[in-house]
Backbone and ligand atoms as CSV (ligand in chain L), in Angstrom:
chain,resi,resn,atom,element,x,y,z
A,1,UNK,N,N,75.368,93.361,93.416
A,1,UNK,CA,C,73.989,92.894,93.545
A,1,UNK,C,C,73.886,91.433,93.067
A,2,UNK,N,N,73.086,90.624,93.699
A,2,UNK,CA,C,73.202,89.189,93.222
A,2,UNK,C,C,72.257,89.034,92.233
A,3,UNK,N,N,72.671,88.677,90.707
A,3,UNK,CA,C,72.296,88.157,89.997
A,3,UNK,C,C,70.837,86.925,89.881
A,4,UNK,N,N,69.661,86.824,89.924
A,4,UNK,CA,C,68.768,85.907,89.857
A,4,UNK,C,C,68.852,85.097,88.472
A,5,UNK,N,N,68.307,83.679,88.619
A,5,UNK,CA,C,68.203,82.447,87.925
A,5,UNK,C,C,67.170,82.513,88.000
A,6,UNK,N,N,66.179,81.848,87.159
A,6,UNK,CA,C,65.057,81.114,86.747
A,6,UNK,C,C,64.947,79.787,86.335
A,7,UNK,N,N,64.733,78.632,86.774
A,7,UNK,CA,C,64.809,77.622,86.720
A,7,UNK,C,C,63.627,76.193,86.653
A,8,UNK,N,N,63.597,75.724,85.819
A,8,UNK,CA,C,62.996,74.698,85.547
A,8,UNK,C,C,63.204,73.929,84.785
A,9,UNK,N,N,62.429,72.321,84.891
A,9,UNK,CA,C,62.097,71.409,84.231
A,9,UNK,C,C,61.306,70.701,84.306
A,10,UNK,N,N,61.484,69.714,83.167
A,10,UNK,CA,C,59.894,68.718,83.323
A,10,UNK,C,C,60.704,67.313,84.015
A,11,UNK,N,N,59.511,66.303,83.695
A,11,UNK,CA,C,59.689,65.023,84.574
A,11,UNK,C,C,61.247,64.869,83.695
A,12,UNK,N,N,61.414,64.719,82.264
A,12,UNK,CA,C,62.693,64.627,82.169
A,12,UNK,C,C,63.938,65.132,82.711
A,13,UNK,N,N,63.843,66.413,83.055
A,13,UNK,CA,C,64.751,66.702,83.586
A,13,UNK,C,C,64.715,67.415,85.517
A,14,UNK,N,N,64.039,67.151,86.186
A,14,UNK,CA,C,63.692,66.864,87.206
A,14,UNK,C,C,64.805,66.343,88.274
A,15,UNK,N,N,65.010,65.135,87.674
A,15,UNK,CA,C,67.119,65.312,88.902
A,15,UNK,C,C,68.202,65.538,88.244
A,16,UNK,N,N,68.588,66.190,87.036
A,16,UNK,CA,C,69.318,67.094,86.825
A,16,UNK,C,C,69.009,68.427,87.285
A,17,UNK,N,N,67.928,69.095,87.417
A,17,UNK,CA,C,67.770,70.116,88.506
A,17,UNK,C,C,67.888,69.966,89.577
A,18,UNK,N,N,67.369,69.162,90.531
A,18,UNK,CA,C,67.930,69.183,91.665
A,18,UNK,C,C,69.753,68.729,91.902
A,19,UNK,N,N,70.113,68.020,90.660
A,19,UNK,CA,C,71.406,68.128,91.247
A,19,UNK,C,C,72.316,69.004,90.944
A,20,UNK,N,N,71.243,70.422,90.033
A,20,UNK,CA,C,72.485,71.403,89.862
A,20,UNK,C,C,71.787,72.528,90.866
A,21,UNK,N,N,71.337,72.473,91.732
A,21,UNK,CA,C,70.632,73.744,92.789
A,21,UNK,C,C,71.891,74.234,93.488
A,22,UNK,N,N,72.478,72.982,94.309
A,22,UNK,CA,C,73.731,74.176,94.940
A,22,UNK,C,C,74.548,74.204,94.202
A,23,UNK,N,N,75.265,73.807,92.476
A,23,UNK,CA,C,75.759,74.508,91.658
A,23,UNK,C,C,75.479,75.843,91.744
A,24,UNK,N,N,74.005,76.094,91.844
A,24,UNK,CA,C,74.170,77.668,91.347
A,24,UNK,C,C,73.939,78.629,92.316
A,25,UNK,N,N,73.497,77.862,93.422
A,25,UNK,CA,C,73.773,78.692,94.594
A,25,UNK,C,C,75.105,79.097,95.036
A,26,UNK,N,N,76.014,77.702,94.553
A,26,UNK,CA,C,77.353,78.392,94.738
A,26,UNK,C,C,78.332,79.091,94.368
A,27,UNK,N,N,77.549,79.424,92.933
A,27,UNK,CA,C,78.325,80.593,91.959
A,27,UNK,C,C,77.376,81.691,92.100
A,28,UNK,N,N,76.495,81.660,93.462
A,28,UNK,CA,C,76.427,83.211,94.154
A,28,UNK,C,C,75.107,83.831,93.326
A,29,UNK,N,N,74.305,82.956,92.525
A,29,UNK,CA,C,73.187,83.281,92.184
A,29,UNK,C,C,71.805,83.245,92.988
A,30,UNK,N,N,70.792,84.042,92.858
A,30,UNK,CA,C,69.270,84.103,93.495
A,30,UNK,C,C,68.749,82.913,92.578
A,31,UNK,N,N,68.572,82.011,92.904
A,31,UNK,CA,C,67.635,80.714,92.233
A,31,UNK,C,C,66.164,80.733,92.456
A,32,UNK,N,N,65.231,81.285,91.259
A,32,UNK,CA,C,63.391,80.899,91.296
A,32,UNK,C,C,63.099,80.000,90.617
A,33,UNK,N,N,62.759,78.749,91.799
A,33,UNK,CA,C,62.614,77.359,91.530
A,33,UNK,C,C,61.031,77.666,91.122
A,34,UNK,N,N,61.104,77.362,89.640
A,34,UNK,CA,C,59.650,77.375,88.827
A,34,UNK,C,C,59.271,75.803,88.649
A,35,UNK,N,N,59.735,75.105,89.519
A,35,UNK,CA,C,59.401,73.393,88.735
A,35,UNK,C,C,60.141,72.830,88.374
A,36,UNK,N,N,59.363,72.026,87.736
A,36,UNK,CA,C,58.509,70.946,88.230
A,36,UNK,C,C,59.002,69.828,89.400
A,37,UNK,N,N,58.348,69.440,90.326
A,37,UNK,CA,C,58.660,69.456,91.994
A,37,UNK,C,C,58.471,67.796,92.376
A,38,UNK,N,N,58.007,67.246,90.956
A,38,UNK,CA,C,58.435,65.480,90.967
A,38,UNK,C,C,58.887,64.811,89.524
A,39,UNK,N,N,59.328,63.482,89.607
A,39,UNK,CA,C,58.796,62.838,88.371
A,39,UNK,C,C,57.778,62.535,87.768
A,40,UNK,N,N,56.460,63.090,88.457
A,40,UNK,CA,C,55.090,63.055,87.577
A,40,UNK,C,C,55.144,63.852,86.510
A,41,UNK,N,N,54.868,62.754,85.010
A,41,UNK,CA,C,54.554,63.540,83.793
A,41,UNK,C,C,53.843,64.616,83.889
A,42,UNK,N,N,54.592,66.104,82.910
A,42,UNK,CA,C,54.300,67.275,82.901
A,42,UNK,C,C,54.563,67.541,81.221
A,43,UNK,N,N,54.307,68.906,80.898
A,43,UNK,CA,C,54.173,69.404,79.414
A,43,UNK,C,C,55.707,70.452,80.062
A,44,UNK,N,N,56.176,70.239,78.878
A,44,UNK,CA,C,57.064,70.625,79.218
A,44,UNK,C,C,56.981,72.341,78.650
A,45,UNK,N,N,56.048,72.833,77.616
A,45,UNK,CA,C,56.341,74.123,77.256
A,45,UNK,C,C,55.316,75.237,78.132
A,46,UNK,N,N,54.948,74.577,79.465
A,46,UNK,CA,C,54.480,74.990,80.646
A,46,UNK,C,C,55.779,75.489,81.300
A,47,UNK,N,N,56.742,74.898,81.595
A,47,UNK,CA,C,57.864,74.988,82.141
A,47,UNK,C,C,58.891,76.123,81.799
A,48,UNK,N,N,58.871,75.914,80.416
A,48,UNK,CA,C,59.533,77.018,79.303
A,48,UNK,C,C,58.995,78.369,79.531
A,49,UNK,N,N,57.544,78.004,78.944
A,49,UNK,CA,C,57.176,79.588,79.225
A,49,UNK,C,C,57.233,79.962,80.901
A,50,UNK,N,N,57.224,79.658,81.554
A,50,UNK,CA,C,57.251,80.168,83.118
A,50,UNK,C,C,58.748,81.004,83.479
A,51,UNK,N,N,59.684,80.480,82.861
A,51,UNK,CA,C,60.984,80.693,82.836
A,51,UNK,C,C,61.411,81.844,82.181
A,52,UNK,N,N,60.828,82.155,80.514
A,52,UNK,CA,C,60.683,82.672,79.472
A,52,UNK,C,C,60.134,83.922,79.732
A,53,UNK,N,N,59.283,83.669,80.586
A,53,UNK,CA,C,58.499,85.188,81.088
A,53,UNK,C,C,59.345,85.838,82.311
A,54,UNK,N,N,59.770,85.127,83.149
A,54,UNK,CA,C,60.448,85.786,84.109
A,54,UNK,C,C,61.654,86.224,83.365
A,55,UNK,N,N,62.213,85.814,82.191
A,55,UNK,CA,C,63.092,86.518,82.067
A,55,UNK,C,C,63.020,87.494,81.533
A,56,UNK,N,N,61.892,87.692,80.409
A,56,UNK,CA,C,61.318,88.520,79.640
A,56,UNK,C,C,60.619,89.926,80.410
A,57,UNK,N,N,60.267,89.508,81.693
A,57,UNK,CA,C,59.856,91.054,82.378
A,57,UNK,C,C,60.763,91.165,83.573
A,58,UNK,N,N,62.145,90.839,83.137
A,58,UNK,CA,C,63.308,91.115,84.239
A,58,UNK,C,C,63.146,91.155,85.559
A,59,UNK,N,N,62.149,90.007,86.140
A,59,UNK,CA,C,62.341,88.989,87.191
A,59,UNK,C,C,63.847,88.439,87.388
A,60,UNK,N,N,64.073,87.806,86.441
A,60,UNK,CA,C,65.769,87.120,86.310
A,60,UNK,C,C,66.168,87.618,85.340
A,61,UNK,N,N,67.779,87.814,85.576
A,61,UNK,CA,C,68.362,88.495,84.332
A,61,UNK,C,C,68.942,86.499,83.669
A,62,UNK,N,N,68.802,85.696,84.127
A,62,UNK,CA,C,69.199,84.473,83.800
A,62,UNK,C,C,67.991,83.562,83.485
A,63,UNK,N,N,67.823,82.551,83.201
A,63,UNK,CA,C,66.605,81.267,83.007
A,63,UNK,C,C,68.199,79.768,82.831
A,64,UNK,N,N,67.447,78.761,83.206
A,64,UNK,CA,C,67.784,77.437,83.094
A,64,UNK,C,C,66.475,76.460,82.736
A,65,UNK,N,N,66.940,76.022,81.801
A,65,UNK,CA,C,65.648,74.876,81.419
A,65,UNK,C,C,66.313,73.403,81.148
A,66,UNK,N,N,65.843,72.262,81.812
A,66,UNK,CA,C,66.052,71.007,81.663
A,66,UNK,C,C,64.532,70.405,81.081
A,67,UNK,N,N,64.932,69.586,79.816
A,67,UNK,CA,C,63.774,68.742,79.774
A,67,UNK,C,C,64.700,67.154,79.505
A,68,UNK,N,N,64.169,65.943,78.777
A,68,UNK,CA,C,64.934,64.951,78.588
A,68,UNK,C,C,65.926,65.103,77.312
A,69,UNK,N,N,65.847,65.960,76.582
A,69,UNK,CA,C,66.675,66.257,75.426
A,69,UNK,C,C,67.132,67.982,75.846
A,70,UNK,N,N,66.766,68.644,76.094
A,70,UNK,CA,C,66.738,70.167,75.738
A,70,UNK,C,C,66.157,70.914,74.822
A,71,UNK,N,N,65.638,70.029,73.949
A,71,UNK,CA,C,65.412,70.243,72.526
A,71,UNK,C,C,63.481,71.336,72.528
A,72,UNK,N,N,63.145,70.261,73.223
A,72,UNK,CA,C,61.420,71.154,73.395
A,72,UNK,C,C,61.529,72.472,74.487
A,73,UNK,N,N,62.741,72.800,74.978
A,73,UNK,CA,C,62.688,73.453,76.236
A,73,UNK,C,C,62.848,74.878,75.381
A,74,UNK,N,N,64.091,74.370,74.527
A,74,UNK,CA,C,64.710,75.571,73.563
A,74,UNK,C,C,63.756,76.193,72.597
A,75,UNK,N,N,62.868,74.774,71.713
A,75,UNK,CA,C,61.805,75.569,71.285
A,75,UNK,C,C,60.554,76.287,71.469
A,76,UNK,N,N,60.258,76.030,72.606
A,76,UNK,CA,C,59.427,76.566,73.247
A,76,UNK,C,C,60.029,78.567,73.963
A,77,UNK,N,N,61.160,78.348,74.538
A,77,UNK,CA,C,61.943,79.535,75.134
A,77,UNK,C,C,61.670,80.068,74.262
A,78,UNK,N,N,62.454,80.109,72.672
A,78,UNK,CA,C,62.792,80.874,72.138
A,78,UNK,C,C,61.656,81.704,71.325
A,79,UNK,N,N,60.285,81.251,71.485
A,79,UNK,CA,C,59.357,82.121,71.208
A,79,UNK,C,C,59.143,83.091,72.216
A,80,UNK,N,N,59.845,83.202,73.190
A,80,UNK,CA,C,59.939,84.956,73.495
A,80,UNK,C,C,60.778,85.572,73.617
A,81,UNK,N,N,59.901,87.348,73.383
A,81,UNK,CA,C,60.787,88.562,73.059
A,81,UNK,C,C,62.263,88.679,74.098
A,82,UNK,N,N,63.607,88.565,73.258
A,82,UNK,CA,C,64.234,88.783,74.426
A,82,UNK,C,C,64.612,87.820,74.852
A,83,UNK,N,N,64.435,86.518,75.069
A,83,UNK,CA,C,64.909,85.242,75.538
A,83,UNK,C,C,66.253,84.696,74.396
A,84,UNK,N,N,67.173,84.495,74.352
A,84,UNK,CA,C,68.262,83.672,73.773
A,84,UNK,C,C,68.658,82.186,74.361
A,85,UNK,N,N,67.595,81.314,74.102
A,85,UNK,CA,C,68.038,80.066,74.819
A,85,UNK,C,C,68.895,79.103,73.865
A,86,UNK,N,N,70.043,78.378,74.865
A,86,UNK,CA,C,70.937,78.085,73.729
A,86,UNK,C,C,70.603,76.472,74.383
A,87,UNK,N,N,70.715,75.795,73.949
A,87,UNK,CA,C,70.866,74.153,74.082
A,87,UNK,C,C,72.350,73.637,74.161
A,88,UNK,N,N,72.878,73.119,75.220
A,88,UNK,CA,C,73.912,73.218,75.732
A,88,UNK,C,C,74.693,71.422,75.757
A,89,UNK,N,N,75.624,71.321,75.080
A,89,UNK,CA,C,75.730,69.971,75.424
A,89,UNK,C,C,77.422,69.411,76.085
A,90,UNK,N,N,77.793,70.346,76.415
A,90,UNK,CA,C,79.231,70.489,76.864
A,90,UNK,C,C,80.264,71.641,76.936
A,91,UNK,N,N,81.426,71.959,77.535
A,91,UNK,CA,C,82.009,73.194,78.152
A,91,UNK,C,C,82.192,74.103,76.820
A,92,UNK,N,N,82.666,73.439,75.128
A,92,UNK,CA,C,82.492,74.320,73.994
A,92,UNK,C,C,81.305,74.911,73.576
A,93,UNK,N,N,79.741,74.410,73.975
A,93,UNK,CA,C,79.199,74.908,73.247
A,93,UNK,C,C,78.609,76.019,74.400
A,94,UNK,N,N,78.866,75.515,75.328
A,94,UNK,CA,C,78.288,76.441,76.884
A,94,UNK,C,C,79.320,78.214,76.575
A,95,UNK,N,N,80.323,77.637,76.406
A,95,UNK,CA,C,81.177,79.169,76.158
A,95,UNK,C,C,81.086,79.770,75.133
A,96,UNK,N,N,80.671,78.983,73.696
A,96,UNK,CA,C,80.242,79.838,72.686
A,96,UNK,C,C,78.857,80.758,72.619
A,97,UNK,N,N,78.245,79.520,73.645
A,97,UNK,CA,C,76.650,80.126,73.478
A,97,UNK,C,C,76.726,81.443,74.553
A,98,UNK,N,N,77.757,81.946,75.170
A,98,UNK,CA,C,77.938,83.052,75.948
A,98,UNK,C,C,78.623,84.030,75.069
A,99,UNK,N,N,79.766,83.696,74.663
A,99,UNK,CA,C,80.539,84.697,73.758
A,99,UNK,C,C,80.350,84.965,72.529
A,100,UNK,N,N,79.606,84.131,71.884
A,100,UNK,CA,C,78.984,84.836,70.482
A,100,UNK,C,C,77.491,84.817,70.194
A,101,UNK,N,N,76.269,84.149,70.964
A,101,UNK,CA,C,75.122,84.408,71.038
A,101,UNK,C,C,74.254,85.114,72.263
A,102,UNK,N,N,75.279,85.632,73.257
A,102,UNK,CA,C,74.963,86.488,74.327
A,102,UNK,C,C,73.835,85.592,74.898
A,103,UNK,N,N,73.886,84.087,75.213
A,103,UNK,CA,C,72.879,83.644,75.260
A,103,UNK,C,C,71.875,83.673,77.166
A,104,UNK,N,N,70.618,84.024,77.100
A,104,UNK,CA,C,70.403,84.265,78.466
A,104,UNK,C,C,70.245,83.195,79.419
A,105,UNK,N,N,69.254,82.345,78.218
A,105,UNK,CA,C,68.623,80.962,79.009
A,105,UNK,C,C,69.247,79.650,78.341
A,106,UNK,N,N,70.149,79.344,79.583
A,106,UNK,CA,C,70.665,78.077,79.143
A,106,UNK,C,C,69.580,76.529,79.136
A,107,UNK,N,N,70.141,75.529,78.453
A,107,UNK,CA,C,69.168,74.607,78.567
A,107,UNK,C,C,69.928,73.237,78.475
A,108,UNK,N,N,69.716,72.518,79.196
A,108,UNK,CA,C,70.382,70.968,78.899
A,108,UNK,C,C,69.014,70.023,79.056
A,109,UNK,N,N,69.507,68.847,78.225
A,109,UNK,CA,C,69.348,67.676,78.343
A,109,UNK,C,C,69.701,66.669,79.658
A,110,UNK,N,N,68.304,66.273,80.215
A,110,UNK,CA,C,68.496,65.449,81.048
A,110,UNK,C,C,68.994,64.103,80.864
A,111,UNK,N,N,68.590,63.792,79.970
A,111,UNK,CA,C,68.776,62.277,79.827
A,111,UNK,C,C,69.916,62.548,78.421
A,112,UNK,N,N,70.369,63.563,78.166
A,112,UNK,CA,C,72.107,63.503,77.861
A,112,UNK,C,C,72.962,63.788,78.363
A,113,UNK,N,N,73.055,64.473,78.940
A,113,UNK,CA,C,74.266,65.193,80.089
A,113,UNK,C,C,73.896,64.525,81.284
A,114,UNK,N,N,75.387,63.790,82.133
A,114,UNK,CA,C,75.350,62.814,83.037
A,114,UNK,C,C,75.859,64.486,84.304
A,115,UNK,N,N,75.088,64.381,85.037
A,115,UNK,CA,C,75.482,65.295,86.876
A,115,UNK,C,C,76.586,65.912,86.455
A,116,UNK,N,N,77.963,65.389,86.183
A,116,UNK,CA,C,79.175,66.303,86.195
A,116,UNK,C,C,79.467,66.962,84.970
A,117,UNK,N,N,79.076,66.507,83.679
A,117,UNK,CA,C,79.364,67.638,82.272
A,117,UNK,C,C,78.472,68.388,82.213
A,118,UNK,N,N,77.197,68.191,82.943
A,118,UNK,CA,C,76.078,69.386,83.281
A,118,UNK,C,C,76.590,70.160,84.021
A,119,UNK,N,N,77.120,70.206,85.447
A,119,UNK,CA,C,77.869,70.865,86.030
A,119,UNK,C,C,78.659,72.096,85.457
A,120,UNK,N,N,79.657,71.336,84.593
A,120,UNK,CA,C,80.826,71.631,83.637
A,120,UNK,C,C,80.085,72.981,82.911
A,121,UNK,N,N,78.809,72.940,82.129
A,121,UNK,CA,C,78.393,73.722,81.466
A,121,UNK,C,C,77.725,74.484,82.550
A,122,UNK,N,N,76.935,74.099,83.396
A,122,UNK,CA,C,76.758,75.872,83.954
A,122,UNK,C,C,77.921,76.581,84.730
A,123,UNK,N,N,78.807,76.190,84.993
A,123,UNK,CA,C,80.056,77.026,85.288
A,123,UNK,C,C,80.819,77.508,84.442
A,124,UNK,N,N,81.746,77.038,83.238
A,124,UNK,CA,C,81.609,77.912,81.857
A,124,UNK,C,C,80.570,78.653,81.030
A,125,UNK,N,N,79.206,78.146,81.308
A,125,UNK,CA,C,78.284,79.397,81.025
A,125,UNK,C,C,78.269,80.479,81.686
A,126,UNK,N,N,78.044,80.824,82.876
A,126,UNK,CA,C,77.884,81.886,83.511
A,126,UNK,C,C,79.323,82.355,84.189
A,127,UNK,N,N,80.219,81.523,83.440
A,127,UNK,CA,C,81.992,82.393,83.741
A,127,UNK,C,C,82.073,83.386,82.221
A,128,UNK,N,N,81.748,83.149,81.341
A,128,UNK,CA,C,81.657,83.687,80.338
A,128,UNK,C,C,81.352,85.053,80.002
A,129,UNK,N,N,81.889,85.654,79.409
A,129,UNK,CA,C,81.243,86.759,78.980
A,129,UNK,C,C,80.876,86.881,77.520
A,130,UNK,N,N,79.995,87.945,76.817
A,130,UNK,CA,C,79.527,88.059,75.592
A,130,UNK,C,C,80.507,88.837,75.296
A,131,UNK,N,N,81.090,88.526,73.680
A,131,UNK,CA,C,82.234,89.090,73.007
A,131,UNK,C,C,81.812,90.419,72.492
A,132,UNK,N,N,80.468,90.533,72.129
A,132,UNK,CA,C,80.209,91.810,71.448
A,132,UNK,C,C,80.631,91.740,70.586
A,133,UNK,N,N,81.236,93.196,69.451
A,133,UNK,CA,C,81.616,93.436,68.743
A,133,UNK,C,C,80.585,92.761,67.193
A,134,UNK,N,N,81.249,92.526,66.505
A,134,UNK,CA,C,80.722,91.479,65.523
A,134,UNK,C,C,79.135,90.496,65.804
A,135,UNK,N,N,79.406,89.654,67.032
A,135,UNK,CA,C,78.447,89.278,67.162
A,135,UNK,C,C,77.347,90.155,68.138
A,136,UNK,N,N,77.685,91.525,68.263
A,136,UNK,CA,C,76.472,92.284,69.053
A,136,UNK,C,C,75.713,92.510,67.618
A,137,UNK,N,N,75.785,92.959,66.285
A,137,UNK,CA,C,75.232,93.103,65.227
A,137,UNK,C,C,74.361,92.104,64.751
A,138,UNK,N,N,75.229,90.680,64.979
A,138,UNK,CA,C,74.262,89.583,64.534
A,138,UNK,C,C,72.948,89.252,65.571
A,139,UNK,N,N,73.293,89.517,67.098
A,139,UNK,CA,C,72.340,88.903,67.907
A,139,UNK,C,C,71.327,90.310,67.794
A,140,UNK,N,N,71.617,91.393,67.260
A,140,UNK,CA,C,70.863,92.747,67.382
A,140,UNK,C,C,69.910,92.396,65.952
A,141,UNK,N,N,70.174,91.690,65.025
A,141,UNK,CA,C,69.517,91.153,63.978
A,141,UNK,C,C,68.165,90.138,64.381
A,142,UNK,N,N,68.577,89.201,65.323
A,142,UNK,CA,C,66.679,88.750,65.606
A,142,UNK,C,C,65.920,89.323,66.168
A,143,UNK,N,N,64.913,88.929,65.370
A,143,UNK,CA,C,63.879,89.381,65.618
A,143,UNK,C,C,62.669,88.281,66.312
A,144,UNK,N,N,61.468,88.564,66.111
A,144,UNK,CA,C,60.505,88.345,66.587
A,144,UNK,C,C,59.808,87.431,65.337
A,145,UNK,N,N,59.505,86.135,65.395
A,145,UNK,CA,C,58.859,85.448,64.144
A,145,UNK,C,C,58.196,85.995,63.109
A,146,UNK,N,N,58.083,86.810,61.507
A,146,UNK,CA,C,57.633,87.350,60.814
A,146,UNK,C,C,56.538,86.727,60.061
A,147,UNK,N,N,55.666,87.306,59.877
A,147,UNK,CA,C,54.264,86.514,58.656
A,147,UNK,C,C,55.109,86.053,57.728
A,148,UNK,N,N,54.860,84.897,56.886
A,148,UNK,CA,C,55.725,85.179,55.863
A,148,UNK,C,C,55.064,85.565,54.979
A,149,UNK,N,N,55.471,86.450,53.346
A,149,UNK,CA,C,54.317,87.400,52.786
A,149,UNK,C,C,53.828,86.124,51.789
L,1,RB5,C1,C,59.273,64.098,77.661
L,1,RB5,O1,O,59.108,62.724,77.517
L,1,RB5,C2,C,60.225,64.619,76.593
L,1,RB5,O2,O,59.568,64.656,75.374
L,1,RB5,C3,C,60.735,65.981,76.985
L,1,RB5,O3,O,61.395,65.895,78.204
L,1,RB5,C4,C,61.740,66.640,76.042
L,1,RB5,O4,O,62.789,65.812,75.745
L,1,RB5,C5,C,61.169,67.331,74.879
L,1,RB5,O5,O,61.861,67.919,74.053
């Protein structure tokens, strides 16, 4: 069965998405292009959550988020249930963030990652598998943001 993506970004990252679309069409994924559809300034945790939710009510078993850092994409993702977005900045941290944080929603930086080490990371991300073991305990440990008392 083919696997679905969820995908977006803001004006920052806007042609790093389009230049990873047939990346991931060609590693045989369903791509739901959520945005953003120019370089006109956008909010970027519009983007996040759109992504965040489709993955969260298993629309996509995947999400991709580009903003100009990665940095607001990740914090924004990771306020939902179920989302593991990892911030990605090359082929080591793309394979760790698979094999020891089971991570779902990847995220890069537009304006750090140049077309081909972006590349680089979504193909060692989604070649990857989660190691389990050890780290199924730790990722089975977050939770959901707590009051603090
Ligand atoms: C937009 O200018 C920029 O703040 C955004 O793309 C991102 O880098 C936020 O984390």
């Amino acid at each position: 069965m083919t696997e679905t993506i969820a995908i977006a970004a803001d004006h920052g990252g806007y042609d790093l998405k389009c230049a990873l679309l047939s990346e991931l069409q060609a590693l045989g994924l369903g791509v739901i292009d959520l945005g953003t559809n120019s370089r006109d300034s956008v909010d970027y945790p519009d983007f996040a959550d759109a992504v965040a939710r489709a993955v969260e009510d298993g629309r996509a078993r995947w999400g991709l988020l580009i903003c100009g850092t990665g940095i607001g994409m990740s914090m924004a993702a990771n306020r939902h249930r179920g989302v593991r977005a990892a911030l990605v900045h090359d082929g080591l941290t793309a394979r760790l963030a698979r094999q020891h944080n089971d991570a779902n929603v990847l995220v890069l930086g537009g304006r750090i990652l140049g077309p081909e080490l972006a590349k680089d990371c979504v193909k060692i991300f989604f070649a990857t598998p989660f190691e389990g073991g050890r780290h199924a305990r730790r990722v089975a440990k977050f939770s959901p943001a707590k009051a603090q008392a």
